[in-house]
VMD Tcl script that draws the C-alpha trace (Angstrom):
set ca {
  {-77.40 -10.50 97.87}
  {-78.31 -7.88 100.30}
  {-76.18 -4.69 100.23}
  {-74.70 -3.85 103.42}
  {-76.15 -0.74 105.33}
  {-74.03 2.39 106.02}
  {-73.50 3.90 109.27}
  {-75.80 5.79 110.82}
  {-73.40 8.79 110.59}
  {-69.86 8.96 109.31}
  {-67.56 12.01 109.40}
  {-64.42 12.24 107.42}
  {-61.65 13.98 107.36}
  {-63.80 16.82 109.29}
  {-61.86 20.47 109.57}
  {-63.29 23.43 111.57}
  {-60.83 26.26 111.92}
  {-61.31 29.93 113.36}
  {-59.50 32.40 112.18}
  {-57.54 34.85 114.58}
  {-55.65 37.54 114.59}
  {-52.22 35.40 115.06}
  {-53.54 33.28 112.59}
  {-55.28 30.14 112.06}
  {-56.64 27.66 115.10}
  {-57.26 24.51 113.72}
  {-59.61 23.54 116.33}
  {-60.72 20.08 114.73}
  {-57.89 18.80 112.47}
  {-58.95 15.78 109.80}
  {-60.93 14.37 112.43}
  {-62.78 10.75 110.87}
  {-65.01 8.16 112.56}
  {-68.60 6.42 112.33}
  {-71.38 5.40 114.33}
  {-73.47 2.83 114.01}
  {-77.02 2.38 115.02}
  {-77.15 1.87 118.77}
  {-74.19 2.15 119.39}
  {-72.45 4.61 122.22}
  {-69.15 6.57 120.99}
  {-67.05 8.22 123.62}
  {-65.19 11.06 122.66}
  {-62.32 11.78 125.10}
  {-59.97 13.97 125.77}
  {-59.08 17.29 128.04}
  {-60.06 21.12 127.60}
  {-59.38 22.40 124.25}
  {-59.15 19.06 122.55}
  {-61.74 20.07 120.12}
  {-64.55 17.11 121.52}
  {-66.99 19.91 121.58}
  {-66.71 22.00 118.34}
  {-66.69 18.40 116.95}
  {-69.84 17.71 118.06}
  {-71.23 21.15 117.01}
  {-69.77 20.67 113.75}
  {-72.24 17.80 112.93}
  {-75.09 19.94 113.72}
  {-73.45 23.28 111.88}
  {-73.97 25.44 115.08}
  {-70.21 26.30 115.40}
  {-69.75 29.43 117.31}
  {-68.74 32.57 114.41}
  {-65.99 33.20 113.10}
  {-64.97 29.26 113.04}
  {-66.63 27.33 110.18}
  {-66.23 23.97 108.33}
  {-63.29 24.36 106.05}
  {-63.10 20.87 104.61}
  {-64.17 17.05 105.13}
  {-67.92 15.25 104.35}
  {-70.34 14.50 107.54}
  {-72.36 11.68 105.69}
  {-75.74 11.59 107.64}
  {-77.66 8.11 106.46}
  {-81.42 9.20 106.34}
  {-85.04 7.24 107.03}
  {-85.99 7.23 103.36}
  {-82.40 5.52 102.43}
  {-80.78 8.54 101.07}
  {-77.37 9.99 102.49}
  {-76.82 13.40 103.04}
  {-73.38 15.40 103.38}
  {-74.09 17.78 106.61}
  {-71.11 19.87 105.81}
  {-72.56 21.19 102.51}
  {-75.68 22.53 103.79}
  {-76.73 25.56 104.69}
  {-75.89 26.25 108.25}
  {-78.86 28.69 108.19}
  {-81.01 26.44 105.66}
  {-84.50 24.87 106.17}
  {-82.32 21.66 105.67}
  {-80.31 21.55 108.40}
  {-82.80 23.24 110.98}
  {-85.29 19.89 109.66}
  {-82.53 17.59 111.16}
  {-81.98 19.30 114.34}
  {-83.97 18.07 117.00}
  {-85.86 15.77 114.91}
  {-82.59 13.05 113.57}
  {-79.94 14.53 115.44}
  {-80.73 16.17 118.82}
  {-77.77 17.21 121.67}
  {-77.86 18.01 125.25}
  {-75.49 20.66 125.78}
  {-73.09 21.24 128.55}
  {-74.19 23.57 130.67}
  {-78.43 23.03 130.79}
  {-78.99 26.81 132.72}
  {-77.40 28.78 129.99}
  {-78.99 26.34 127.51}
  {-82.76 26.45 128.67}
  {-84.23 30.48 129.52}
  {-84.95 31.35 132.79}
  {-88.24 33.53 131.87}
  {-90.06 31.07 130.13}
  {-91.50 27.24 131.28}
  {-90.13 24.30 131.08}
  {-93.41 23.14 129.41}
  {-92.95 25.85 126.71}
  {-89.22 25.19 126.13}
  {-89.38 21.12 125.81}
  {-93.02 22.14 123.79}
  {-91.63 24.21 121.47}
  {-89.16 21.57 119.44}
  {-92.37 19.50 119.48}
  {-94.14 22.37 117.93}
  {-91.16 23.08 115.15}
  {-91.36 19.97 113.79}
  {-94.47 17.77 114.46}
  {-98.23 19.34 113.36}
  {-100.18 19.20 116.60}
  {-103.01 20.74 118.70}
  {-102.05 22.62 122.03}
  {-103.94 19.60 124.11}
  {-100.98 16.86 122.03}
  {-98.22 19.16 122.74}
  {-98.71 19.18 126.33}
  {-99.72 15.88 126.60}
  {-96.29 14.74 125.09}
  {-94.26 17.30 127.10}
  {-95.91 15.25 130.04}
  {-94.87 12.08 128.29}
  {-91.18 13.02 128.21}
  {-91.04 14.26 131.88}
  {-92.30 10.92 132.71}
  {-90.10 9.38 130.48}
  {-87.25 11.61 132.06}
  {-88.32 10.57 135.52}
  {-88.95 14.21 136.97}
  {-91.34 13.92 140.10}
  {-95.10 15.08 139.54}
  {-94.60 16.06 136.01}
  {-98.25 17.70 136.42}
  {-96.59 20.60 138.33}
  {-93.47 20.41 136.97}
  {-94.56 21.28 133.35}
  {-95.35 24.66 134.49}
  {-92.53 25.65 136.79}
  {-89.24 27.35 136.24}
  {-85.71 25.97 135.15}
  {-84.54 27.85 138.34}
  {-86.79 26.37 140.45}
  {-85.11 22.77 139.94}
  {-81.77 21.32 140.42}
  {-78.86 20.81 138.88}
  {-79.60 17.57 138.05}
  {-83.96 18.40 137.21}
  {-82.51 21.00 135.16}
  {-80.17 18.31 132.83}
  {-83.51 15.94 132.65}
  {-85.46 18.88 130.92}
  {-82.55 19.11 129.03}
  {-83.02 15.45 127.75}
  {-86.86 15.54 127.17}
  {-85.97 18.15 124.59}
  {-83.77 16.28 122.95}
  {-86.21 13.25 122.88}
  {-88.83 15.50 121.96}
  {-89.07 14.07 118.29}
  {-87.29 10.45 118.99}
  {-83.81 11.60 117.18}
  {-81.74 8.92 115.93}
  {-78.26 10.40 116.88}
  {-78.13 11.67 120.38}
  {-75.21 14.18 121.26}
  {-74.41 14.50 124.93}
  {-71.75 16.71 125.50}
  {-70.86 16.89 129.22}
  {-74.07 15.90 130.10}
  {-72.51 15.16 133.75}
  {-69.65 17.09 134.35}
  {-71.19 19.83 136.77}
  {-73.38 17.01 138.75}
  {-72.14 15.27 142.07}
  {-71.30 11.26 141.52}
  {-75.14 10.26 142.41}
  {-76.75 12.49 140.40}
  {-74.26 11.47 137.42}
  {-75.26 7.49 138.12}
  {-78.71 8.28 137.47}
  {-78.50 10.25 134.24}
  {-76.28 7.82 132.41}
  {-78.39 5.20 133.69}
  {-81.56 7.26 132.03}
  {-79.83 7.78 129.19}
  {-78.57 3.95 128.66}
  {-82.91 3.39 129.05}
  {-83.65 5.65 126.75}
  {-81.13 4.51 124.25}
  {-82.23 1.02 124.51}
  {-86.01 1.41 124.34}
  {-85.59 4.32 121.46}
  {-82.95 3.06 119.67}
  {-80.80 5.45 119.56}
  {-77.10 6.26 118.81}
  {-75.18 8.09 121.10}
  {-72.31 10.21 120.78}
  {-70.65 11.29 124.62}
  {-68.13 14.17 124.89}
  {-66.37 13.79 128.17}
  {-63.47 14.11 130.18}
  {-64.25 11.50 132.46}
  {-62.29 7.90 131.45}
  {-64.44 6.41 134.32}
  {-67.54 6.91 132.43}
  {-66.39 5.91 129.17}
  {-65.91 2.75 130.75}
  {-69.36 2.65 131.83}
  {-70.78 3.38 128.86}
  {-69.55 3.28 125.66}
  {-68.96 0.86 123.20}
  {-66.04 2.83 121.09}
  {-63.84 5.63 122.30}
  {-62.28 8.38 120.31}
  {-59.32 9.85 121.48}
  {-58.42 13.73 120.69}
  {-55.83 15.39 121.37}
  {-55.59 19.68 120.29}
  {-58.02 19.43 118.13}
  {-56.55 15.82 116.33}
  {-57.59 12.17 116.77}
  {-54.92 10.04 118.87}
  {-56.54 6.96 119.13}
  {-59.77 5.46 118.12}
  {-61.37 1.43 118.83}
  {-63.60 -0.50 120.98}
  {-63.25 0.67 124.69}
  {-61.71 -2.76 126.05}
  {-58.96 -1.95 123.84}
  {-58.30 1.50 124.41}
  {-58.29 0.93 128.33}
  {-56.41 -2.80 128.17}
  {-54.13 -2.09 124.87}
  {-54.02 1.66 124.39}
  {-51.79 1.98 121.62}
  {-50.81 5.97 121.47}
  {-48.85 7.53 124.50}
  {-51.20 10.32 125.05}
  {-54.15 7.46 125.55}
  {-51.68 5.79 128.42}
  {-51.05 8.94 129.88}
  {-54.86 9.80 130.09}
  {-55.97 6.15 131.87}
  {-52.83 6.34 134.21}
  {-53.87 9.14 135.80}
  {-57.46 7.82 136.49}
  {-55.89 4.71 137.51}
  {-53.61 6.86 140.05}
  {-57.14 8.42 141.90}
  {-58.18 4.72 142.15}
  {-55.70 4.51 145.36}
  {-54.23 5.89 148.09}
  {-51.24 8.68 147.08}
  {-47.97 6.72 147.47}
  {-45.36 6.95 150.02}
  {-44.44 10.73 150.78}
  {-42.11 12.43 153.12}
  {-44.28 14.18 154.93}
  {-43.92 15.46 158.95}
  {-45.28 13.01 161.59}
  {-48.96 14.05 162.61}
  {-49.00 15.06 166.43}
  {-50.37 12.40 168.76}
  {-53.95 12.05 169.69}
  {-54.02 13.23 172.95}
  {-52.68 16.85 171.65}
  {-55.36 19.14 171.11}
  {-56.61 19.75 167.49}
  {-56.21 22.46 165.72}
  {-59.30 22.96 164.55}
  {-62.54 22.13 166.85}
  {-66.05 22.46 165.56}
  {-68.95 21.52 167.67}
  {-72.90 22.04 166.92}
  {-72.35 24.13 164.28}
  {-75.95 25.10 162.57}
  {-77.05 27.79 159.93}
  {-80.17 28.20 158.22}
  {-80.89 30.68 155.67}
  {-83.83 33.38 155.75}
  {-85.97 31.26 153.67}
  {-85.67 28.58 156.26}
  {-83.69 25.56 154.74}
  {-81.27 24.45 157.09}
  {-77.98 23.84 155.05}
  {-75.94 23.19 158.01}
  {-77.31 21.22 160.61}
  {-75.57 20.53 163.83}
  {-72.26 19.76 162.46}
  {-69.32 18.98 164.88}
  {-65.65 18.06 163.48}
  {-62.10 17.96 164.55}
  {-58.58 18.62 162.47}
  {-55.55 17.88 163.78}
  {-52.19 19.55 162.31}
  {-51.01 18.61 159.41}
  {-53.67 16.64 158.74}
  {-56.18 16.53 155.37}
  {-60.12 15.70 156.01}
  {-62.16 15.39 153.07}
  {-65.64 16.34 153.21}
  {-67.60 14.46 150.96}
  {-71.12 14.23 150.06}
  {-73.95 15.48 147.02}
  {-74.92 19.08 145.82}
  {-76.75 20.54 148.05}
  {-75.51 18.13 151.27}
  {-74.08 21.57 153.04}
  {-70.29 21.08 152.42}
  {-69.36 24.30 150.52}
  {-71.16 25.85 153.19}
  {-69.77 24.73 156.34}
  {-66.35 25.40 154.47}
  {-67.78 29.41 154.31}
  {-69.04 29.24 157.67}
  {-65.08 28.04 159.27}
  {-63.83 31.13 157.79}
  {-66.89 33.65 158.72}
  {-68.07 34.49 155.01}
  {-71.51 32.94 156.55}
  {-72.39 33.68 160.07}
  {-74.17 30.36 161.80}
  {-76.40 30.97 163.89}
  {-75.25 28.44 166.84}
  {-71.95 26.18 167.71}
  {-68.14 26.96 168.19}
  {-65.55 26.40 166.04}
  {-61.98 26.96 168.38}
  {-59.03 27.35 166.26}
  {-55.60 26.63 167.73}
  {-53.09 29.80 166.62}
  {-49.91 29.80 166.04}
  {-49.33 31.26 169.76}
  {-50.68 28.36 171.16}
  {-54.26 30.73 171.77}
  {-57.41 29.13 171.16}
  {-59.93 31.46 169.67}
  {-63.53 30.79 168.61}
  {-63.90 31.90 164.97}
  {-67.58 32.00 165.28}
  {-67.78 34.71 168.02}
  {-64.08 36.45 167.03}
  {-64.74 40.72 166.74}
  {-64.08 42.35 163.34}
  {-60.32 42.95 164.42}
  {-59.90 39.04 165.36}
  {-61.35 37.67 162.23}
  {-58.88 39.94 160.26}
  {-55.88 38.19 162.02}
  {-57.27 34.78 161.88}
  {-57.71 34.71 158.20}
  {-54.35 34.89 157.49}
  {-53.64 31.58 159.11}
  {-56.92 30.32 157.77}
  {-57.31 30.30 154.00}
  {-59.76 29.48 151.17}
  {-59.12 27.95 147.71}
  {-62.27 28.22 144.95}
  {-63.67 26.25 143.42}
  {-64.10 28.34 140.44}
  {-60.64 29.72 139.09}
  {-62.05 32.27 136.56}
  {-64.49 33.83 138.73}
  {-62.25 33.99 141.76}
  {-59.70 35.70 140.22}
  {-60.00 39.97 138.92}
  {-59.84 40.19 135.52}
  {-58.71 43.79 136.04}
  {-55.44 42.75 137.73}
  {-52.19 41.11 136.77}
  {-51.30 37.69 138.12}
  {-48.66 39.55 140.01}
  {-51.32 41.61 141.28}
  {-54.05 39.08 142.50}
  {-50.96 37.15 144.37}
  {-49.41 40.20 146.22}
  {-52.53 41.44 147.57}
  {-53.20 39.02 150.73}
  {-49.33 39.97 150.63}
  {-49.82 43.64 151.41}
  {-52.60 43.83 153.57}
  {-50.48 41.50 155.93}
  {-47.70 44.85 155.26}
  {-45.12 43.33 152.90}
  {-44.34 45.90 150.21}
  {-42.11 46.91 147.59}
  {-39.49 44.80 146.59}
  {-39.59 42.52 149.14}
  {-43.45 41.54 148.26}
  {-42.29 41.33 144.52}
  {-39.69 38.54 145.58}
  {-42.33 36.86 147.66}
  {-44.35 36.88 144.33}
  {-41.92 34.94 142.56}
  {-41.09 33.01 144.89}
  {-44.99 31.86 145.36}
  {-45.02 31.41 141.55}
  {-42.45 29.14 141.55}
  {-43.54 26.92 144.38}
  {-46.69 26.18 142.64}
  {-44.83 25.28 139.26}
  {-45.46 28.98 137.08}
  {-42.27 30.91 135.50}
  {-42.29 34.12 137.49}
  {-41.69 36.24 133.99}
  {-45.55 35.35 133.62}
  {-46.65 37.53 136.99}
  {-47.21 40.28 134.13}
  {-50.31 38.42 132.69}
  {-53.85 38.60 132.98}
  {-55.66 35.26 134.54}
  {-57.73 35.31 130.50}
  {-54.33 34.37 129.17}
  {-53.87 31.04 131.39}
  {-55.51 27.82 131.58}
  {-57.91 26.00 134.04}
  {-55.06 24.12 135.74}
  {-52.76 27.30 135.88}
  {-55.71 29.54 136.65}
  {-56.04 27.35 139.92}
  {-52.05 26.98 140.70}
  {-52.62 31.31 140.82}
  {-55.35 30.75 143.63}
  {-53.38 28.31 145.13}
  {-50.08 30.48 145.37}
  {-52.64 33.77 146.64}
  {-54.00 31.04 149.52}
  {-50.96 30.04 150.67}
  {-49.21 33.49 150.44}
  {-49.30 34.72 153.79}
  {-47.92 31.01 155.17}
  {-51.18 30.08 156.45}
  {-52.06 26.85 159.13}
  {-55.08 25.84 157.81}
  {-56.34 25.97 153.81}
  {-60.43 25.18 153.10}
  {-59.94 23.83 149.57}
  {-63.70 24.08 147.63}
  {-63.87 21.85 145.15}
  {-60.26 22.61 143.97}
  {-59.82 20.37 141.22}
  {-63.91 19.50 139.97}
  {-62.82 21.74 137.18}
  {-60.33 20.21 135.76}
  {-59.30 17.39 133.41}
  {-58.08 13.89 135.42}
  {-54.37 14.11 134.41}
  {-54.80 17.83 135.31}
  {-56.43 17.29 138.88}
  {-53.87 14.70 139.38}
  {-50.90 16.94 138.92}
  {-52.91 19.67 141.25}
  {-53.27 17.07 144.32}
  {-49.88 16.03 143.46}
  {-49.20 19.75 144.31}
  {-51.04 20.61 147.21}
  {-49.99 17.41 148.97}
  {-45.99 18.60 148.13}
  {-46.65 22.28 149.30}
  {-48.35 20.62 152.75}
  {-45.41 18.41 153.47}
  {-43.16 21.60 152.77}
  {-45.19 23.88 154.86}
  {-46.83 21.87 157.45}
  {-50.38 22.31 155.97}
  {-53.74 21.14 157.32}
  {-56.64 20.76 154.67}
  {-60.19 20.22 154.80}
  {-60.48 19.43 151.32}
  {-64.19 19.47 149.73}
  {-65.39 18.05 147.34}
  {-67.98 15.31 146.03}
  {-65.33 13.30 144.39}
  {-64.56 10.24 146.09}
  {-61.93 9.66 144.13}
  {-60.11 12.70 145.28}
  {-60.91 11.97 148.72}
  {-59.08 8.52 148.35}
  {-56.06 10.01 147.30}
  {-55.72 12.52 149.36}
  {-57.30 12.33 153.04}
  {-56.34 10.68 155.94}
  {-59.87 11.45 157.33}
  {-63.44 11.77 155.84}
  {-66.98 13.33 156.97}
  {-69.63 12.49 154.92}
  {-72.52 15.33 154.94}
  {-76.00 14.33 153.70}
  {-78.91 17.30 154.00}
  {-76.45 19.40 156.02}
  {-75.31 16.55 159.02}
  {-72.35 14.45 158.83}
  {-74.00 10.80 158.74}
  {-70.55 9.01 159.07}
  {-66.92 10.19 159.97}
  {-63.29 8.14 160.20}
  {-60.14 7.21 158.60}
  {-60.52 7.26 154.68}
  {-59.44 3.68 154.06}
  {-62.17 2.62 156.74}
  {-64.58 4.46 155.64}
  {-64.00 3.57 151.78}
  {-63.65 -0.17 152.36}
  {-66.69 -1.11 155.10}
  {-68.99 1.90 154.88}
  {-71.88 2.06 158.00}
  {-74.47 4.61 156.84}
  {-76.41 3.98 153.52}
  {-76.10 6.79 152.31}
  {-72.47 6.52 152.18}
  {-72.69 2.82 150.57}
  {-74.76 4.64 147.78}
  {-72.13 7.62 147.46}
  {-69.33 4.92 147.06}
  {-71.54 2.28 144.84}
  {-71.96 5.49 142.12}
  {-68.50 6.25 140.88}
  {-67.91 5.17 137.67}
  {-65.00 2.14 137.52}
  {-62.43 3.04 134.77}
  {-62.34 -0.58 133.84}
  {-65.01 -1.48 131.44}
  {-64.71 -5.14 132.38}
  {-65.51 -4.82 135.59}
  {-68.65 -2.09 135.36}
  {-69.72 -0.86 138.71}
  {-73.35 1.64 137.91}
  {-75.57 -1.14 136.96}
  {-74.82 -2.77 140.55}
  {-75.27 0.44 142.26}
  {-76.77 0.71 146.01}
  {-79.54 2.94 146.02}
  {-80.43 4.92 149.52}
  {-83.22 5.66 150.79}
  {-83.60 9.02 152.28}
  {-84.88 8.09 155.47}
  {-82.70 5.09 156.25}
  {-79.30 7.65 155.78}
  {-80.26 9.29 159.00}
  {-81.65 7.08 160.91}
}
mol new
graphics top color blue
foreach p $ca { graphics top sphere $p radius 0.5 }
foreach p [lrange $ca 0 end-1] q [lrange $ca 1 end] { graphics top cylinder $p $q radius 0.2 }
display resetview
């Protein structure tokens, strides 16, 4: 009678804690599962959940002061053995033998992961170096193997370039040949996809669901993302501050979900799966009224020649939202800078409609002009922490558009509060430094500071990308109440279709800087005409794992999208 094998890996009743001054955070709480050979586990769950120090955990790389205070990572090796991760050495020749070479992870963010001085032949080289004895000639010639494998264009050149000579996406496949360097048996992914446009995302998971299969390999995937989970895994993990809510195969987490967190988290990627239901919302003026934003031939290209915006001609009415949709690198953050002059193009108009009933032309408007149109035209960020000055209170960072537009003293302090309470924050907190709040109430701040001045027009960036699905929900939930309130128009970027769906009444899609197809959302959504939108729409992730939508996907080809 054959005994039955163990699991590849099994972690029980795991506990990493960091100690603080107020105390203890208990950042993974009695945390258990296994993984079997193969296999893909999901680990879900939103920011702070403790998905990631999980992961590190396995490996022993937890970020000082935190540390493994209890619990048995059970690690079954080639030779039969099993061996308890937790009790090693997180500084021991033991542990540093099973990094890279049976347990490898991509991590999150691949340019502060891989160095920018040395080449990405060196860096995938060296974990082939650390543990496998070979000549110079071997170690390139399986650094070449891996790029291959990886699918990074003319590997021959690549292998001696620069990480920031490639793209987001190039930079997240070197990130993957190093941790194939030495065929692990555990792969570790955490976000692997979270900072890459829907495309780009298709194509890694469906590299890394090839790789798995011809290597082997078990997978472990840290996300946020329910849609992908879907796609790919075979059991989910649900966590929830820093505790396990759920945990089974993924057809019954997403048919049956048991825990109410779990239901919480799937309804609100259901929600983005449809238009935003019925609002109250001011009629939109009729066609023949003119717009209130125009844009026609607008074109910039940068002193090293690349055109990122390439003839681009739009129209907004009031009140109304347009998404603007398309890849990194397709020209739509900026175009967005170029509407409000923090890029000068170099050719086209762009007439807004002001509140006087004037029509100005932002493009060509003097110093004086631009000053005065910017308070009816306004920008949200797409990055909350870097947008907002440490140095200043939230008070601070709201009242400032505030007082240049000549609202002081205690009438700008009531405005303040008042802001802060539109966009759901307890004014008591206006004391606070943005450090002390989270992504989604980092963003309601920028939000409150755009809309301050009671602007026409807001250029939302990418407004929610960073944030968790039940959080972006809430945030469109927001904007779309503080529009109907204030008689807002949007152009709302982003490369989330998703988002779009919800949201929009109207969509450009932007490919290499042009807009390759414009019209109403639900048109363009349902019967696409350019290919290239077809392939945007054919790569989102389906958060319904019976119906899986990336191994159907359309594929474009370059030169049929503009055609």
């Amino acid at each position: 009678m054959t005994r039955p094998q163990p699991p590849l890996l099994a972690v029980r009743n795991l506990q990493t804690f960091f100690p603080t001054r107020h105390g203890t955070f208990r950042a993974v709480d009695d945390v258990s599962f296994t993984l079997e050979r193969g296999r893909t586990l999901a680990i879900v769950g939103e920011s702070g959940s403790g998905k990631s120090v999980t992961a590190r955990s396995i490996l022993q790389i937890v970020d000082h002061p935190g540390r493994i205070e209890g619990g048995a990572i059970e690690l079954a090796r080639e030779d039969g053995t099993v061996t308890d991760l937790a009790k090693l050495d997180p500084r021991g020749r033991e542990i540093r033998a099973i990094r890279g070479k049976e347990i490898a992870m991509i991590f999150q963010e691949p340019m502060s992961s891989l160095s920018p001085v040395h080449r990405v032949g060196d860096q995938i080289g060296e974990a082939v170096r650390l543990h496998r004895k070979v000549t110079r000639r071997e170690e390139r010639d399986r650094v070449l193997e891996l790029l291959r494998q990886v699918e990074i264009p003319d590997p021959e050149t690549a292998i001696d370039r620069y990480t920031f000579e490639f793209s987001g996406g190039m930079r997240q496949r070197v990130m993957i040949a190093m941790a194939l360097a030495c065929d692990p048996r555990v792969l570790i992914a955490d976000e692997p996809t979270t900072a890459l446009d829907v495309t780009t995302q298709a194509e890694i998971l469906d590299l890394i669901r090839r790789l798995q299969d011809s290597h082997g390999m078990a997978v472990i995937f840290i996300t946020h993302d329910m849609g992908v989970v879907a796609e790919i895994a075979d059991e989910v993990l649900v966590m929830f501050r820093g505790k396990v809510r759920e945990s089974g195969p993924v057809d019954a987490i997403f048919h049956a979900p048991q825990d109410g967190y779990t239901r919480d988290l799937i309804g609100s990627v259901v929600k983005l799966e449809q238009k935003a239901g019925a609002r109250v919302r001011p009629a939109l003026p009729p066609a023949d009224q003119p717009p209130l934003l125009k844009v026609e031939n607008m074109s910039l290209t940068f002193g090293n020649g690349k055109t990122a915006v390439d003839d681009v001609s739009l129209t907004l009415r009031e009140g109304e939202t347009l998404g603007i949709v398309g890849e990194s690198g397709s020209g739509k953050t900026t175009m967005g800078r170029c509407l409000l002059r923090i890029y000068d193009p170099q050719q086209g108009r762009a007439e807004f409609r002001r509140a006087d009933g004037r029509v100005e032309d932002v493009l060509s408007a003097g110093r004086h002009g631009l000053k005065s149109i910017r308070r009816e035209m306004r920008m949200i960020f797409q990055d909350p922490v870097g947008s907002l000055s440490p140095r200043k209170t939230v008070g601070e960072i709201i009242a400032e558009p505030l007082k240049l537009a000549g609202i002081r003293g205690r009438a700008c302090e009531e405005e303040v509060c008042h802001l802060m309470e539109q966009v759901g924050l307890p004014p008591a907190w206006r004391e606070r430094y943005p450090h002390a709040f989270s992504g989604g109430q980092r963003q309601r701040i920028g939000i409150a500071r755009a809309i301050s001045v009671k602007p026409r027009l807001i250029i939302a960036d990418e407004a929610t990308s960073a944030l968790d699905v039940s959080l972006r929900s809430q945030m469109l939930d927001l904007m779309m109440k503080l529009q109907d309130e204030m008689g807002l128009s949007y152009i709302f970027i982003s490369h989330d279709m998703s988002v779009i769906r919800y949201m929009c009444d109207r969509v450009a899609v932007m490919y290499r800087g042009r807009i390759v197809e414009t019209g109403e959302t639900g048109q363009v959504i349902g019967a696409p005409q350019a290919p290239y939108t077809r392939a945007l729409l054919s790569a989102i992730p389906n958060p319904d794992p019976r119906n899986p939508r990336l191994r159907a996907r359309f594929r474009h080809v370059p030169e049929a999208a503009l055609a």
